[in-house]
Every structure is written in structure tokens, then in C-alpha cells.
C-alpha positions as CSV (number, residue, x, y, z in Angstrom):
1,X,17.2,62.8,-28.7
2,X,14.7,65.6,-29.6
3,X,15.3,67.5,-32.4
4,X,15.6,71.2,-30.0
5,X,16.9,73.2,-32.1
6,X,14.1,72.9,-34.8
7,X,11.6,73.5,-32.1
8,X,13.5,76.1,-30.9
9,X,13.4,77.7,-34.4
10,X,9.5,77.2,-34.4
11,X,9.1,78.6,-31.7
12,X,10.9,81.5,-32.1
13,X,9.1,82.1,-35.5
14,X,5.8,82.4,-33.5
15,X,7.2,84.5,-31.1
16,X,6.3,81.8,-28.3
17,X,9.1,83.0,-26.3
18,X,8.0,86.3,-25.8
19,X,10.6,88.9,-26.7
20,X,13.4,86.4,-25.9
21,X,16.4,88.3,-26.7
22,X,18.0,87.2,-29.8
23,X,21.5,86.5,-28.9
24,X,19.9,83.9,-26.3
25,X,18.2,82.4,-28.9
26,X,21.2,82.6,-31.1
27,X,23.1,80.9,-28.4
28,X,20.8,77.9,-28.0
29,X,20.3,77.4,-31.3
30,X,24.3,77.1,-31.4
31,X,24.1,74.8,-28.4
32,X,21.9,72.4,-29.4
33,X,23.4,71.9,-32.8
34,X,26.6,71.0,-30.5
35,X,24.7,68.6,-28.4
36,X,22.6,66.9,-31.4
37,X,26.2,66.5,-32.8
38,X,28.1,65.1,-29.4
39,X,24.9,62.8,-28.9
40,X,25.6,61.1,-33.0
41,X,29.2,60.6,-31.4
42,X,28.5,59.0,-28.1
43,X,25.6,56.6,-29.4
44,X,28.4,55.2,-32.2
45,X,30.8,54.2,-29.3
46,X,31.3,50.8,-28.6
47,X,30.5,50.4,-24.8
48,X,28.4,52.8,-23.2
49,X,27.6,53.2,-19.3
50,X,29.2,49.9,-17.7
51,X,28.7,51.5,-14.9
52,X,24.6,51.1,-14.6
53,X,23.4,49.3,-12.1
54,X,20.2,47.5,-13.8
55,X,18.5,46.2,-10.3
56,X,17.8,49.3,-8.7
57,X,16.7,52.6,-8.9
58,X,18.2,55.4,-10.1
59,X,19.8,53.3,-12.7
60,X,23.4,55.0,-11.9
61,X,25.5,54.5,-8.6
62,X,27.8,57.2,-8.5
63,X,30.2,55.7,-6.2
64,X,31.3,53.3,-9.2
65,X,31.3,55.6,-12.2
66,X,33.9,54.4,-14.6
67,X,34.4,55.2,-18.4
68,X,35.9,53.4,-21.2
69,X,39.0,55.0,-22.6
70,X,37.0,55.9,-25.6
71,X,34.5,57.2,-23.1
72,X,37.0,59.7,-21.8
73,X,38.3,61.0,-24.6
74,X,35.2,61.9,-26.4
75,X,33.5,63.5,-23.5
76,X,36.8,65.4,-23.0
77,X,37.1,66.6,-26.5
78,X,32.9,67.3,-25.8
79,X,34.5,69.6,-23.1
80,X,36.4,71.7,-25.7
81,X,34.4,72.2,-27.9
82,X,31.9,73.4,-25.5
83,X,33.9,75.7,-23.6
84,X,34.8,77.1,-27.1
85,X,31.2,77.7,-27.9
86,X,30.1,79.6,-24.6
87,X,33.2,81.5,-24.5
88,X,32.2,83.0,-28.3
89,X,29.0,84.2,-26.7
90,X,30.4,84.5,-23.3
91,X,33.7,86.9,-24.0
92,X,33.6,87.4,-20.2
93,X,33.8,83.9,-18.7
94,X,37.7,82.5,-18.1
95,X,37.7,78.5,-18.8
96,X,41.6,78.5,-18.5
97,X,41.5,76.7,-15.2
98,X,38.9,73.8,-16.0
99,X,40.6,73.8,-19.5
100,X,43.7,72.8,-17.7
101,X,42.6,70.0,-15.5
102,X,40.7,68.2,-18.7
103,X,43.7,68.7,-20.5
104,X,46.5,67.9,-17.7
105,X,45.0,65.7,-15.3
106,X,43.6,61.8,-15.6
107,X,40.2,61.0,-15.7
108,X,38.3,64.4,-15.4
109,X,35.5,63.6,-17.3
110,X,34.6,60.5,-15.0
111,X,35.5,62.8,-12.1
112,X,33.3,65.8,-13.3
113,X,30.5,63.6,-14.0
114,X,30.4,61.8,-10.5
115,X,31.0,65.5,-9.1
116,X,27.3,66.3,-10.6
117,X,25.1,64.1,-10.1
118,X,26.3,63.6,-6.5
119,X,24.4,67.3,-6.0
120,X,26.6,68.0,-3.4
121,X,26.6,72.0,-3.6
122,X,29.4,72.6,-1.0
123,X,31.6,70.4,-3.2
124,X,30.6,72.2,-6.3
125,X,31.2,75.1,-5.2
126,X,34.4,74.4,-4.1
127,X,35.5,73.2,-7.4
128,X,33.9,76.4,-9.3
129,X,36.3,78.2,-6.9
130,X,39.2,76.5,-7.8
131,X,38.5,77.0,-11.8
132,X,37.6,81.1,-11.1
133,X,33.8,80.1,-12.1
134,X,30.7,81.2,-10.8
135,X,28.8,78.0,-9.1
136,X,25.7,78.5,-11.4
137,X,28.2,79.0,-14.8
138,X,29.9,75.9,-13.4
139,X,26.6,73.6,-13.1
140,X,25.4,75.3,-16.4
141,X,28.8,73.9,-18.4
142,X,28.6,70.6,-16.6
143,X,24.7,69.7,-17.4
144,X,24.6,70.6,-20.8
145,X,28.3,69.1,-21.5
146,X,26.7,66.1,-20.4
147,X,23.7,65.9,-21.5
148,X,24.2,64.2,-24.8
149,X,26.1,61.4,-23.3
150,X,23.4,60.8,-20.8
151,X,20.4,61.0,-23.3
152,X,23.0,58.6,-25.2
153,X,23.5,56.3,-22.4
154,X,19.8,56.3,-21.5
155,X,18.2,55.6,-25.1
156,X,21.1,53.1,-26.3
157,X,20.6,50.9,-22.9
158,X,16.7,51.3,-22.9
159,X,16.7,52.6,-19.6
160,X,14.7,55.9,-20.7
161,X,11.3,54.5,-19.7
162,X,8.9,55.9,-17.2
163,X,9.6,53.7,-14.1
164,X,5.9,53.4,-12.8
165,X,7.3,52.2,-9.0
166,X,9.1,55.3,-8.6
167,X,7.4,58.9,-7.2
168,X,10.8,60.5,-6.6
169,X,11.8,64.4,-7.0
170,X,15.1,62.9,-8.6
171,X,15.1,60.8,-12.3
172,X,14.9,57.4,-12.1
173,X,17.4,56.9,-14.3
174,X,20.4,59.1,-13.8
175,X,19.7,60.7,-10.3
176,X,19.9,64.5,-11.6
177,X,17.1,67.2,-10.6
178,X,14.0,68.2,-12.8
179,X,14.4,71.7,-15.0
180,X,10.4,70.7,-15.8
181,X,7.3,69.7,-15.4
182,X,4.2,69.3,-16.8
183,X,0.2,68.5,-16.4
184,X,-2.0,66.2,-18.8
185,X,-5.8,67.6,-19.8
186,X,-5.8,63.8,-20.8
187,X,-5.0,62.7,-18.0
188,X,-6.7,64.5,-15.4
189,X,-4.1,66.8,-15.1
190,X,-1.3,64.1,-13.7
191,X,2.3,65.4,-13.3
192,X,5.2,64.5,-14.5
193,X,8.6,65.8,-14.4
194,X,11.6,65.8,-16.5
195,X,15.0,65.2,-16.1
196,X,17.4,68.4,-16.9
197,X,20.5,66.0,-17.4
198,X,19.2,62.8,-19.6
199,X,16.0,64.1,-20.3
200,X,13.7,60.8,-19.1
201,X,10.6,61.5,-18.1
202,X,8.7,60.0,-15.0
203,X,5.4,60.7,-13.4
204,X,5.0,62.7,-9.9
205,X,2.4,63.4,-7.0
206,X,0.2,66.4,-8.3
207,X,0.5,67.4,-4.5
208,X,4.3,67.7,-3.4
209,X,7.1,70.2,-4.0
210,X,9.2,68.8,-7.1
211,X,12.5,69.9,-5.2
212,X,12.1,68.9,-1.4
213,X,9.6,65.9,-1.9
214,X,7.0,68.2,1.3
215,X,3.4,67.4,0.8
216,X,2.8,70.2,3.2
217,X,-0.2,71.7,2.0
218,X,0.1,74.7,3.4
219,X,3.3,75.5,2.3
220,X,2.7,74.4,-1.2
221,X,1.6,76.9,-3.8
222,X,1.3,78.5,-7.6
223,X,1.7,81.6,-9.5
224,X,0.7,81.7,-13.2
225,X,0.9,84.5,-15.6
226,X,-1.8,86.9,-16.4
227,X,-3.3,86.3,-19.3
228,X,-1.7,82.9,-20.3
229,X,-2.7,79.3,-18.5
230,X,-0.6,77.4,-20.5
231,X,2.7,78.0,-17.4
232,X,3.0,77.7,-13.6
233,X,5.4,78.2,-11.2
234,X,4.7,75.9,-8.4
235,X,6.6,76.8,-5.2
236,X,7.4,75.3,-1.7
237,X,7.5,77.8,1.3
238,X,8.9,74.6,3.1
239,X,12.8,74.8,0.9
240,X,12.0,78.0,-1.0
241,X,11.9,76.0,-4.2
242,X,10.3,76.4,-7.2
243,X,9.7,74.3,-10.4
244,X,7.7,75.8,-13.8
245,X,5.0,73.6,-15.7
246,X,3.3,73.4,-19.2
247,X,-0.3,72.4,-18.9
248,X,-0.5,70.4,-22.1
249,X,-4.1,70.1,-23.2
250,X,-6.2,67.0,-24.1
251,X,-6.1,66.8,-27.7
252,X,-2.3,67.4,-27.9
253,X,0.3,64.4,-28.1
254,X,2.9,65.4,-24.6
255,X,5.3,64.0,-27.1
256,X,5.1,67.0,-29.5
257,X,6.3,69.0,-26.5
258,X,10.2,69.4,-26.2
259,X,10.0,70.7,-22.3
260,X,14.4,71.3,-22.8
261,X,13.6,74.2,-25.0
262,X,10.0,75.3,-23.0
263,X,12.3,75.6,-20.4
264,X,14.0,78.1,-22.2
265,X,11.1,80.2,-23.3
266,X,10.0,80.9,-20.1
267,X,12.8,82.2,-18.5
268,X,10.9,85.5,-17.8
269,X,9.2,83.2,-15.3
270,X,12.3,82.2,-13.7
271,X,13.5,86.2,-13.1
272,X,9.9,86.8,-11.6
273,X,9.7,84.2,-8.9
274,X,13.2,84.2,-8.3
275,X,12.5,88.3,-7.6
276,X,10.5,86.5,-4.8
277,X,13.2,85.0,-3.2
278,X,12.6,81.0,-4.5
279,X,15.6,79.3,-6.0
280,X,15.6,76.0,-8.9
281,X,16.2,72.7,-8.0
């Protein structure tokens, strides 16, 4: 797992995220010290993702997602101390409700985990409802509660690997939707995305939407901001759908990019294309 919080802290130091306001930066900073520390736990358990299914692609089949006891009570005690983290910069947000079915009910965090990478937004919402949560502040708790156990699961089984035979807008690996992308100088400026959930990385046609899969030319498209070539916003007029990029030039190494945390330092680009009526995958 990738150290985030120090390049957070770097980049913050070089003002790289432009004026990002510091209790956001507080807050990640906060957030991926609890991640680094839930990933240490998950990678010392004994049995890790039974459920992967090493003959196709994406490695994970939700309809058979089942976790160890130890599993289960890690991620739900990953759960708690999460909610107990947003909620100290988050006064606002209630968790009562979804603190009461991990505590009360059996199996949540098997149940929570099938519930998001099945992407189904109807049945989301539904469940945001029933806890008093905004859909987005629902989908926000869920991918980065489990995000360390999936970067876990992927780098313990070996399953992190670009998969060369696969040119999906989903990751090979777990299923989940990109929060990234980016273009190699090196490379001739070939794509790749990243996965928001377990992080792998895989590459992806230069010439389709990231969230849809259309090649439609003419409904394909960019915005970049003045003055700095180093970020995109590619869109898709097809499903309104947008996806931001880092162009990484030729002599830098991709791996010294941490595109979790660019992610983050670019949120001005999210509020202005999003002002433009385009939604994230």
C-alpha cells in the first residue's frame, strides 16, 4: 500500500493542491493514517479472500462473497473506528443507524461489501435511506472502509497485476469503478486507469469514456485547466460522465505517483465540470 499520507504531506508543502482547505487536508491526513493502520491488520490475518475466483476476470464474484470470522470482526471493528473518525470532522453526519446494524445484526460487513461492488445505485440508495445517510456519504464510508482490506487482499494473493487481456472501464481485480487515470509521455501517452477501491492499476483505450465504455467520437471530449497541462477532465456526452487524468511525463517513474491522493488535489476540477452538469463514475 502506498505510503498517502506522506505524499499527501509533500504535496501540501508545495502547495500542489492549490489552496486545498486545511481541514480537508487535515482530514485526509487523518484518514489515511487509519487506512495504513487497518491495511497492517488485514494483511496479518490468517486467511484472506476465499472468496476469489482465480480463473476469470474480475478476480471477485460477488454472488459468493464470504468472510472468515476473523474477517468479520476486523472489518467491523474497521467500521467503528471509521465512523468515529468522520464523525470528529463531520459533527453533522448521524452514523447511529449503520452503527446499529454492524453492531446488532450478523454478517454486515460481508453484506456491505457485496452491496458495493455490486454498483447497483437503486439498492444503495435504498440502504443510505434506511441508515438517514446521504447516497454519496454512504458510498464515501463504504470505499474507503474498505479499501485497506481490498489493497490487502489484492497484494497478499498477487492478484494486483496489470491484467494485459482486459480493456474494461471496471478493475480487473475487484470489479469497483476508476477515481483515476492517467497518460504516459513514455509511452506515447497510453492510458490507464485506477481502481478507487483496491487501488490496481490496468491499462485502457486512449479513445473511450472511462465510465460508459462509448467510443463515440463525437461524444467524447476534454477540458484542462488554464495554465497547467499536467490535469484533464475527460467527459462523455453519451452517459454525462467524466473521469480526471495526470499526464505523467517521460522522464518520471508512474510509480512515484500516488493517483489516491492526486485525486484529492484536484478536487477544484471535480466542482468545475460537475458545474457542467457531468457526474463520477
Amino acid at each position: 500500500m502506498q505510503d498517502h499520507k506522506k505524499y499527501l504531506e509533500e504535496a501540501d508543502r508545495k502547495n500542489a493542491g492549490r489552496g486545498l482547505e486545511r481541514v480537508l487536508v487535515d482530514f485526509y491526513t487523518s484518514l489515511f493514517d487509519y487506512q495504513q493502520a487497518r491495511y497492517a491488520i488485514y494483511n496479518e490475518l490468517a486467511s484472506i479472500g476465499g472468496f476469489l475466483n482465480e480463473t476469470r476476470l474480475p478476480k471477485i464474484d460477488t454472488g459468493v462473497i464470504q468472510l472468515t470470522d476473523e474477517e468479520e470482526s476486523s472489518l467491523r471493528e474497521g467500521m467503528r473506528d471509521l465512523l468515529v473518525l468522520v464523525n470528529r470532522y463531520n459533527e453533522g453526519m448521524d452514523f447511529t443507524h449503520l452503527q446499529k446494524a454492524f453492531a446488532m445484526e450478523d454478517n454486515q460487513s460481508a453484506v456491505h461489501i457485496r452491496l458495493l461492488l455490486e454498483r447497483d445505485t437503486n439498492a444503495m440508495a435504498a440502504r443510505a435511506s434506511d441508515y438517514k445517510l446521504g447516497l454519496d456519504e454512504f458510498i464515501f464510508v463504504l470505499v474507503n472502509w474498505a479499501k485497506p482490506y481490498f489493497i490487502a487482499l489484492s497484494e497478499k494473493r498477487g492478484i494486483g497485476a496489470s491484467q494485459d487481456e482486459w480493456d474494461r472501464e471496471v478493475c480487473p481485480v475487484c470489479g469497483y469503478l476508476p477515481d483515476m487515470a492517467m497518460t504516459l509521455d513514455a509511452e506515447g501517452g497510453k492510458r490507464y486507469l485506477h481502481c478507487a477501491l483496491c487501488e490496481a492499476i490496468w491499462a485502457y483505450k486512449r479513445m473511450a469514456c472511462a465510465v460508459c465504455g462509448s467510443e463515440d467520437a463525437e461524444n467524447l471530449g476534454c477540458f484542462r485547466e488554464e495554465g497547467d497541462d499536467r490535469y484533464r477532465i475527460d467527459f462523455c456526452d453519451t452517459c454525462r460522465g467524466y473521469i480526471k487524468s495526470v499526464r505523467i511525463p517521460k522522464f518520471e517513474e508512474p510509480q512515484n505517483f500516488d493517483l489516491t491522493v492526486e485525486n484529492v488535489l484536484t478536487v477544484r476540477l471535480d466542482a468545475s465540470v460537475m458545474q457542467k452538469g457531468y457526474s463520477r463514475p
